[in-house]
Backbone as JSON Lines, residues from 0, in Angstrom:
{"i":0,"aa":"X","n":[112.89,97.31,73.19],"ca":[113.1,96.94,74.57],"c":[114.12,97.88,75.18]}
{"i":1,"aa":"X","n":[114.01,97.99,76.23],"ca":[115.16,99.09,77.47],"c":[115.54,98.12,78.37]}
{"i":2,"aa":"X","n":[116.1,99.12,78.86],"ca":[117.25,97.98,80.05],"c":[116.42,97.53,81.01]}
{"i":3,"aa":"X","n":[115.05,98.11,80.77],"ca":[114.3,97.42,82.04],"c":[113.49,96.55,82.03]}
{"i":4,"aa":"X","n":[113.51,96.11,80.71],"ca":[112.51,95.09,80.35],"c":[112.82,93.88,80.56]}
{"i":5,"aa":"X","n":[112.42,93.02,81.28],"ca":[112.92,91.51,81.92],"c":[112.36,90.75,80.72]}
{"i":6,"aa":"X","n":[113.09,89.45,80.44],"ca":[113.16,88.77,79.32],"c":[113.11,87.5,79.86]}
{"i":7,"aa":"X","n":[112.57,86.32,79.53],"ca":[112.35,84.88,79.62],"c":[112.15,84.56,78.72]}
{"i":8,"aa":"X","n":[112.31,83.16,78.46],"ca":[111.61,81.95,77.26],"c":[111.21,81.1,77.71]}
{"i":9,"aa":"X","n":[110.09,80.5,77.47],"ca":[109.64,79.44,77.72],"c":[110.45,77.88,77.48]}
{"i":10,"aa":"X","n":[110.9,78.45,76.72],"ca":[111.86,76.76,76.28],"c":[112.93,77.04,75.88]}
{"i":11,"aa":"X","n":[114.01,76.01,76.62],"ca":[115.61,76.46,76.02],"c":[115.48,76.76,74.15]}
{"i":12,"aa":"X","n":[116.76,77.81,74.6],"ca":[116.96,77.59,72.63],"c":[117.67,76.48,72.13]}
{"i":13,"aa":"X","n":[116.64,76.04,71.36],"ca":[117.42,74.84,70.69],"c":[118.32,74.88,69.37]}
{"i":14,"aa":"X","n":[118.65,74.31,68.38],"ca":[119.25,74.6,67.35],"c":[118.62,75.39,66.22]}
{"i":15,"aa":"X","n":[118.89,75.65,64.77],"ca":[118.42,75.65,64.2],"c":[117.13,75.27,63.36]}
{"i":16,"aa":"X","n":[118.07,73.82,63.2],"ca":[116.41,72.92,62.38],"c":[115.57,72.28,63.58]}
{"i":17,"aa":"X","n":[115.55,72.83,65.01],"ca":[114.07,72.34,65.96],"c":[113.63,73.76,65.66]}
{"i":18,"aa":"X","n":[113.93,75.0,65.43],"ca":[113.14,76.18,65.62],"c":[112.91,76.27,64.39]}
{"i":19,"aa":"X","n":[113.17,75.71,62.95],"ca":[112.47,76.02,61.77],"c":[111.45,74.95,61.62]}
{"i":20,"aa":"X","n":[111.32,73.98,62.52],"ca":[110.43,73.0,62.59],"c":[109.41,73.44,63.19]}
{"i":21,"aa":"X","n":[109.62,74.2,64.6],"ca":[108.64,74.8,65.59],"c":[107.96,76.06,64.58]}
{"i":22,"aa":"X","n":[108.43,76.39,63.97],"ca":[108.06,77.67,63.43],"c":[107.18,77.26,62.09]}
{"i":23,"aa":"X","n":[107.15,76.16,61.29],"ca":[106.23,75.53,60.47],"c":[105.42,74.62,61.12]}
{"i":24,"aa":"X","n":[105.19,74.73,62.29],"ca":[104.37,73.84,63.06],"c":[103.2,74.53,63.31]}
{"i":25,"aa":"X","n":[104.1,75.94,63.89],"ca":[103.38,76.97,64.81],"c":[103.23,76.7,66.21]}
{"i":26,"aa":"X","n":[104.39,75.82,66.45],"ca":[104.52,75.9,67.99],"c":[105.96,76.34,68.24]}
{"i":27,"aa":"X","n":[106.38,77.47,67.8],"ca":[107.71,78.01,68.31],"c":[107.65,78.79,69.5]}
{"i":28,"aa":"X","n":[108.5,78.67,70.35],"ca":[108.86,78.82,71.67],"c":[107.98,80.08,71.82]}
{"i":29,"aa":"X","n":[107.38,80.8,73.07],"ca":[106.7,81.9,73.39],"c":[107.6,82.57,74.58]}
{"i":30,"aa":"X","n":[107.99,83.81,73.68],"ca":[108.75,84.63,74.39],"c":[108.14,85.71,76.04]}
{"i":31,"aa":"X","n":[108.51,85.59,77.13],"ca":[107.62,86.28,78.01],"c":[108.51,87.66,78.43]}
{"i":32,"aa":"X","n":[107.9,88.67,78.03],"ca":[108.37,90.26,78.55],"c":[107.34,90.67,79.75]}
{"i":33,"aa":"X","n":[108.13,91.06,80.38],"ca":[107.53,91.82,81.46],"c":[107.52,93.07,81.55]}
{"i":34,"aa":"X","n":[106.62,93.49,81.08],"ca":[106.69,95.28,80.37],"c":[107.15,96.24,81.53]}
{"i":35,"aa":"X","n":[108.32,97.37,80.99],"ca":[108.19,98.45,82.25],"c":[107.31,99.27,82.67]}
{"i":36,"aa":"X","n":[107.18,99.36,83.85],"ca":[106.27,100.19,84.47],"c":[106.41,101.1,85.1]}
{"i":37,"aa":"X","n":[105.6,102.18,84.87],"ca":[106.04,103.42,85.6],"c":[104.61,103.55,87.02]}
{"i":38,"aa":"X","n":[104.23,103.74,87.69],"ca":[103.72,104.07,88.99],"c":[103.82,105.24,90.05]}
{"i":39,"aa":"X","n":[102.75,106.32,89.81],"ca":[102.43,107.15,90.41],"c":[101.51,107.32,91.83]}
{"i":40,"aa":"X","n":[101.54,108.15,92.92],"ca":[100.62,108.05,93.96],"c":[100.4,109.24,94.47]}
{"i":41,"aa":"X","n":[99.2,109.39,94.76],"ca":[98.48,110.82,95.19],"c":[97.49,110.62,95.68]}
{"i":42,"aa":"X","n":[97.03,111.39,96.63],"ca":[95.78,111.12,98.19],"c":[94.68,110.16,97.4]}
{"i":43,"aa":"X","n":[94.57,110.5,96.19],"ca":[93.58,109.79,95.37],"c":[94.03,108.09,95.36]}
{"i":44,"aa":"X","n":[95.15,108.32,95.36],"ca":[95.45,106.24,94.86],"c":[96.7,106.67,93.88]}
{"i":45,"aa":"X","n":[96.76,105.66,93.12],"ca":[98.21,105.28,92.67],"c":[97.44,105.03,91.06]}
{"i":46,"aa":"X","n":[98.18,105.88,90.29],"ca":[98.32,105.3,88.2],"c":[99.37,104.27,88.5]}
{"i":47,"aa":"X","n":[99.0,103.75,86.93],"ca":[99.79,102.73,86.65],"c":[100.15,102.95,85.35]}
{"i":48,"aa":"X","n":[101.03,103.37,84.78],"ca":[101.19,102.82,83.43],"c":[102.43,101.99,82.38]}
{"i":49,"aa":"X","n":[101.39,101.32,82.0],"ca":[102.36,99.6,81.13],"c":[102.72,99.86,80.11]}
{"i":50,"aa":"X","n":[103.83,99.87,79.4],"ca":[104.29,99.57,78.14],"c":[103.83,98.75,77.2]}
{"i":51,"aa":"X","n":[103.08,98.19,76.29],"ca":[102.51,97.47,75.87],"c":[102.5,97.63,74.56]}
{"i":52,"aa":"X","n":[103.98,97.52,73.82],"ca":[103.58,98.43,72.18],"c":[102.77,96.76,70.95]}
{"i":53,"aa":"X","n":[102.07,97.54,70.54],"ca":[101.85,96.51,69.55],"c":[100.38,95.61,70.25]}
{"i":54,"aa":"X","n":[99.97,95.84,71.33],"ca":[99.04,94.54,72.12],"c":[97.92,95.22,71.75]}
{"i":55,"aa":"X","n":[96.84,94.78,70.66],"ca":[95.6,95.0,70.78],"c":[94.87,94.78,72.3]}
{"i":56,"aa":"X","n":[93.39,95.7,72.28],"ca":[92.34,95.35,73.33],"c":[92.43,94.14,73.45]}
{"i":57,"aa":"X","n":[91.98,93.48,72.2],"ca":[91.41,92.15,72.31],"c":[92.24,90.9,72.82]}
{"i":58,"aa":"X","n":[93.48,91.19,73.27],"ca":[94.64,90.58,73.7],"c":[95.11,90.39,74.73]}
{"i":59,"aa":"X","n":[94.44,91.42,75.7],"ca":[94.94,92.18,76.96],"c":[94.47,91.48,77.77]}
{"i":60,"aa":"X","n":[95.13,91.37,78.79],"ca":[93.63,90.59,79.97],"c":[94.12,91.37,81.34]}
{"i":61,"aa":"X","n":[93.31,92.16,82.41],"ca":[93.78,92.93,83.3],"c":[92.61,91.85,84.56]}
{"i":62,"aa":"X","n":[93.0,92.02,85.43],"ca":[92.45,90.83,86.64],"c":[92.94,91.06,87.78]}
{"i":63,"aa":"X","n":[92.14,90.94,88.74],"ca":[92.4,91.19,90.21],"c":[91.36,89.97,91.02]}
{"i":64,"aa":"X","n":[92.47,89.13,91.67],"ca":[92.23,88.07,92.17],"c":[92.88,88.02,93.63]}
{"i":65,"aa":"X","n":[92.02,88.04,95.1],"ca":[92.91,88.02,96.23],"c":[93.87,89.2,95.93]}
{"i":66,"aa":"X","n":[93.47,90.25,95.71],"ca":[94.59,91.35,96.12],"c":[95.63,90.94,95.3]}
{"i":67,"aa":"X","n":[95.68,90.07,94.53],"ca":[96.84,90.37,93.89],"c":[96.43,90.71,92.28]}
{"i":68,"aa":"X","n":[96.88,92.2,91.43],"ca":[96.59,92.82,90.26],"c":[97.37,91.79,89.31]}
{"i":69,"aa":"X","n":[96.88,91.06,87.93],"ca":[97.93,90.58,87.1],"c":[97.46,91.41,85.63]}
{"i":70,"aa":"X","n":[98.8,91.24,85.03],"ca":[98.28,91.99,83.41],"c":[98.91,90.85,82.4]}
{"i":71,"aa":"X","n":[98.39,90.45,81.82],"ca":[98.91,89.32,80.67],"c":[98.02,89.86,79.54]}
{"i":72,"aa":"X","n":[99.36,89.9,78.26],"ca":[98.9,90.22,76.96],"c":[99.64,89.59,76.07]}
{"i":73,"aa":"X","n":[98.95,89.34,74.8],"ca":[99.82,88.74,74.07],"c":[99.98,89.72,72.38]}
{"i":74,"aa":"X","n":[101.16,89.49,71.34],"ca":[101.17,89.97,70.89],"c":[101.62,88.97,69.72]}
{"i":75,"aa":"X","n":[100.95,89.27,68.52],"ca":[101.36,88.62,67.14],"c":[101.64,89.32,66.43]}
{"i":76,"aa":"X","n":[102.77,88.72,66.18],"ca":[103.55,89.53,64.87],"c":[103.69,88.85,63.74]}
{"i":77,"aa":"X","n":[102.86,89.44,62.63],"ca":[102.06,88.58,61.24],"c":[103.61,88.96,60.5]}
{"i":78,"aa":"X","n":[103.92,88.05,59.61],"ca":[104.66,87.72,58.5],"c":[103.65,88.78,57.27]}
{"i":79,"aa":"X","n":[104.74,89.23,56.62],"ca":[103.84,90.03,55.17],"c":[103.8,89.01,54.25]}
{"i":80,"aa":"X","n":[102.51,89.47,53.75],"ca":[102.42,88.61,52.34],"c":[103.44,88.62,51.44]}
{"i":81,"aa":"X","n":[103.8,87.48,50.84],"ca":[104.77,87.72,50.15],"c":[106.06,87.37,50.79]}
{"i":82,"aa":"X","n":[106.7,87.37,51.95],"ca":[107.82,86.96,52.66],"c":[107.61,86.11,53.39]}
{"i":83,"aa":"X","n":[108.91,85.7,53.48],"ca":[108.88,84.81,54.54],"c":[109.83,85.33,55.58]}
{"i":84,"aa":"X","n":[110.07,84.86,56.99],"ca":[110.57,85.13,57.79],"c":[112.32,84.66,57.61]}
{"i":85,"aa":"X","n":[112.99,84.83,57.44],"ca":[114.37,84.59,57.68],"c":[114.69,84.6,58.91]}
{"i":86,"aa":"X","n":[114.67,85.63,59.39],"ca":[115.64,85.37,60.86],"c":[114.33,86.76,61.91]}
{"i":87,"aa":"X","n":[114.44,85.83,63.48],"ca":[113.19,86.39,63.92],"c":[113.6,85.96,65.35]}
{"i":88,"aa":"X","n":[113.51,86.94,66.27],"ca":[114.31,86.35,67.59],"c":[113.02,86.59,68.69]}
{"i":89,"aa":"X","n":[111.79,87.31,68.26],"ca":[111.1,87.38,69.39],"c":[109.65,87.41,68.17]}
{"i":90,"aa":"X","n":[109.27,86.28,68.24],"ca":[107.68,86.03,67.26],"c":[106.92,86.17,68.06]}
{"i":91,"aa":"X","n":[106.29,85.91,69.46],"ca":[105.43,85.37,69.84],"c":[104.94,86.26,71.03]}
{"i":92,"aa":"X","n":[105.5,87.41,71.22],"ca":[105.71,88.0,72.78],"c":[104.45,87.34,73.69]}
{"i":93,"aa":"X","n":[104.84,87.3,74.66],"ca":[103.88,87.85,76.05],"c":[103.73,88.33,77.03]}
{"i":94,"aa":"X","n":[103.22,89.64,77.18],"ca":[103.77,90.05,78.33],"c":[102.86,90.11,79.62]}
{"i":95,"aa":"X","n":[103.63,89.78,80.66],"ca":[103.0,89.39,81.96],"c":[103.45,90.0,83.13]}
{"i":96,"aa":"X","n":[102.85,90.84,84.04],"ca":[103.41,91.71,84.97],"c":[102.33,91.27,86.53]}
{"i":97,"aa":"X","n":[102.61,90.68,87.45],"ca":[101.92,90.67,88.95],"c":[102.1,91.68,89.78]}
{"i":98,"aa":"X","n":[101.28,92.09,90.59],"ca":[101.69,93.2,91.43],"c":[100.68,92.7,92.62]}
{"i":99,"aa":"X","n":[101.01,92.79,93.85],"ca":[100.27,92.89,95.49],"c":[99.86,93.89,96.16]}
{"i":100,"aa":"X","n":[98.63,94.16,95.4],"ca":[98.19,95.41,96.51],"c":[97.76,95.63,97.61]}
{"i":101,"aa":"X","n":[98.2,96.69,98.37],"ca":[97.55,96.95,99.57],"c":[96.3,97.21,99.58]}
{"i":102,"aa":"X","n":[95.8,96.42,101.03],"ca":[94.43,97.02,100.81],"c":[93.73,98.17,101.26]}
{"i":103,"aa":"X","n":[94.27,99.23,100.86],"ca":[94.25,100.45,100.65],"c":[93.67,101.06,99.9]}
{"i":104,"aa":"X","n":[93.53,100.0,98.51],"ca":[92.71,100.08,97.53],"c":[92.09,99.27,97.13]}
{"i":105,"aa":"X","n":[90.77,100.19,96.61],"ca":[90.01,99.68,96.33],"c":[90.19,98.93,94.85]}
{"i":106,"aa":"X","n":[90.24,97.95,94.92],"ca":[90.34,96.63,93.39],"c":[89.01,97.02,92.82]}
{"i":107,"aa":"X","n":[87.84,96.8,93.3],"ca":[86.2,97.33,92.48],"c":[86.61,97.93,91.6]}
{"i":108,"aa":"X","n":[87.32,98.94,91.68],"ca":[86.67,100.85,90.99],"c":[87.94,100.74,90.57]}
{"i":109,"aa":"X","n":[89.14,99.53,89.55],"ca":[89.78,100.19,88.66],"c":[89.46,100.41,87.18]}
{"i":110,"aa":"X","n":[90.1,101.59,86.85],"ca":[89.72,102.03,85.93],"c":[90.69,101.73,84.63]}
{"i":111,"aa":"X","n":[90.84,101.33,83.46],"ca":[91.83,100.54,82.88],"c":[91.11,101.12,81.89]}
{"i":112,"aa":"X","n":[92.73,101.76,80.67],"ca":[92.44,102.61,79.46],"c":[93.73,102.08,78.63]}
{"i":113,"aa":"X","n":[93.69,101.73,77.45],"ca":[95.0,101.25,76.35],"c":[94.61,102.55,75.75]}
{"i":114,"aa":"X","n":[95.6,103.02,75.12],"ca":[95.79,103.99,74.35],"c":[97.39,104.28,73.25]}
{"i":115,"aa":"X","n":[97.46,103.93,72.15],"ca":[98.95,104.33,71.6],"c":[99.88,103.12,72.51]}
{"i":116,"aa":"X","n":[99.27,101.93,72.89],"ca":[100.48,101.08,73.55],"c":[100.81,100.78,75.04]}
{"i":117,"aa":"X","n":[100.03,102.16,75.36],"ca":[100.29,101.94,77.15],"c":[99.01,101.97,78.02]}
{"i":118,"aa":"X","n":[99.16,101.19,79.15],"ca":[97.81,100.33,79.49],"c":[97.85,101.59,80.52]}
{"i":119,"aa":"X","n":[96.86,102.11,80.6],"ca":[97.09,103.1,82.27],"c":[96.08,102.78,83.13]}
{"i":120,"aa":"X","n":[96.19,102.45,84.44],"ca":[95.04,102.15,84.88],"c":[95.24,103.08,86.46]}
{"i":121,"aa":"X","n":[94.33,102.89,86.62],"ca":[94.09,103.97,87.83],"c":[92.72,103.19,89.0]}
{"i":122,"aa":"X","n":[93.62,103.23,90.22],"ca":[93.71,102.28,91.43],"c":[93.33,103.13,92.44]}
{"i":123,"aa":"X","n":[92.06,103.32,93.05],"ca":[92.0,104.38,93.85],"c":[91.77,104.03,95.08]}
{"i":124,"aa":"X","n":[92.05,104.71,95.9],"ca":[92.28,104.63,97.52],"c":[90.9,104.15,98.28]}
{"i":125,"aa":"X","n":[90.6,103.26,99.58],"ca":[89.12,102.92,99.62],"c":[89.24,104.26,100.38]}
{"i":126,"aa":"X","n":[88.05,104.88,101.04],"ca":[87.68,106.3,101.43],"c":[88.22,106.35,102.35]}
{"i":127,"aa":"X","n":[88.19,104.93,103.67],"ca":[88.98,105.0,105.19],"c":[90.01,105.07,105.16]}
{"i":128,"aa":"X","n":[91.29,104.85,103.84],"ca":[92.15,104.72,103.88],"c":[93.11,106.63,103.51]}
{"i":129,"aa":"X","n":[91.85,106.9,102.96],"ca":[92.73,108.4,102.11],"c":[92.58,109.34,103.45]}
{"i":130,"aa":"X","n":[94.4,110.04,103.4],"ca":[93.98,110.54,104.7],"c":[93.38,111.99,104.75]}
{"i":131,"aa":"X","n":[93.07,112.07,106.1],"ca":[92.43,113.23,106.05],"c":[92.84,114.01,107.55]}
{"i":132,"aa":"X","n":[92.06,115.35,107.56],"ca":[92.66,116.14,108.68],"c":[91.85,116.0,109.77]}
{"i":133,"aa":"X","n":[92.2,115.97,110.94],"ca":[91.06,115.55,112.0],"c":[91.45,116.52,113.28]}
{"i":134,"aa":"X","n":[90.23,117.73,113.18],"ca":[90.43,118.68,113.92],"c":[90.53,118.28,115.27]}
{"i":135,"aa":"X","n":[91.19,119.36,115.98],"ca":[91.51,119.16,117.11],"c":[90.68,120.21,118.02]}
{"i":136,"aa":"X","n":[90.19,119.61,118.98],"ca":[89.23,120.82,119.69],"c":[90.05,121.24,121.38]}
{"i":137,"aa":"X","n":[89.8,121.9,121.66],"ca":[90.36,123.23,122.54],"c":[89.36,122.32,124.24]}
{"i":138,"aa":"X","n":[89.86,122.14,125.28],"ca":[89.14,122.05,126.34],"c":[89.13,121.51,127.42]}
């Protein structure tokens, strides 16, 4: 994590023996990160790219509802065979990021790629919106 990574819990921390209880239950608290993001823009539209270390495909969920973009992923972090967990301050991540786009862009035609951890997606401009040069005539 970096200094920019926003941090929540779902449920106060409680003591000891409620979180070794939650944790042989398998309902221990679910940690929520809000991954950093970096955001680029060019006549084309605007990249996006998410931090996301550790989040399989199959985890990811990217959605655009009413103009507004959300990214929710979740991440499990398996215990090795053979151990057990002693001490563990973030089991459960999830990370969840909203964003409001203008409608400038087009939501249809994004294009969304995971690769090595980071989600990049690419948000492109609708055609009326990208500008352009508009000659001027003489007369």
């Amino acid at each position: 994590m970096n200094e920019t990574t926003q941090l929540a819990t779902s449920a106060p921390v409680g003591n000891a023996a409620v979180a070794k209880q939650q944790a042989e239950q398998g309902t221990a608290r679910q940690t929520h990160l809000a991954p950093p993001v970096d955001i680029f823009e060019n006549r084309q539209g605007i990249t996006l790219y998410a931090d996301l270390p550790g989040v399989p495909r199959e985890k990811l969920d990217v959605r655009v509802q009413d103009g507004t973009l959300t990214v929710d992923a979740e991440l499990m972090v398996p215990t090795p065979a053979g151990l057990r967990l002693h001490h563990g301050e973030v089991r459960h991540p999830h990370f969840s990021r909203t964003f409001v786009l203008s409608p400038d862009f087009d939501a249809s035609r994004i294009d969304a790629q995971l690769r090595d951890g980071v989600l990049k997606l690419t948000i492109p401009r609708r055609d009326e919106a990208k500008p352009r040069r508009i000659e001027v005539q003489a007369g």
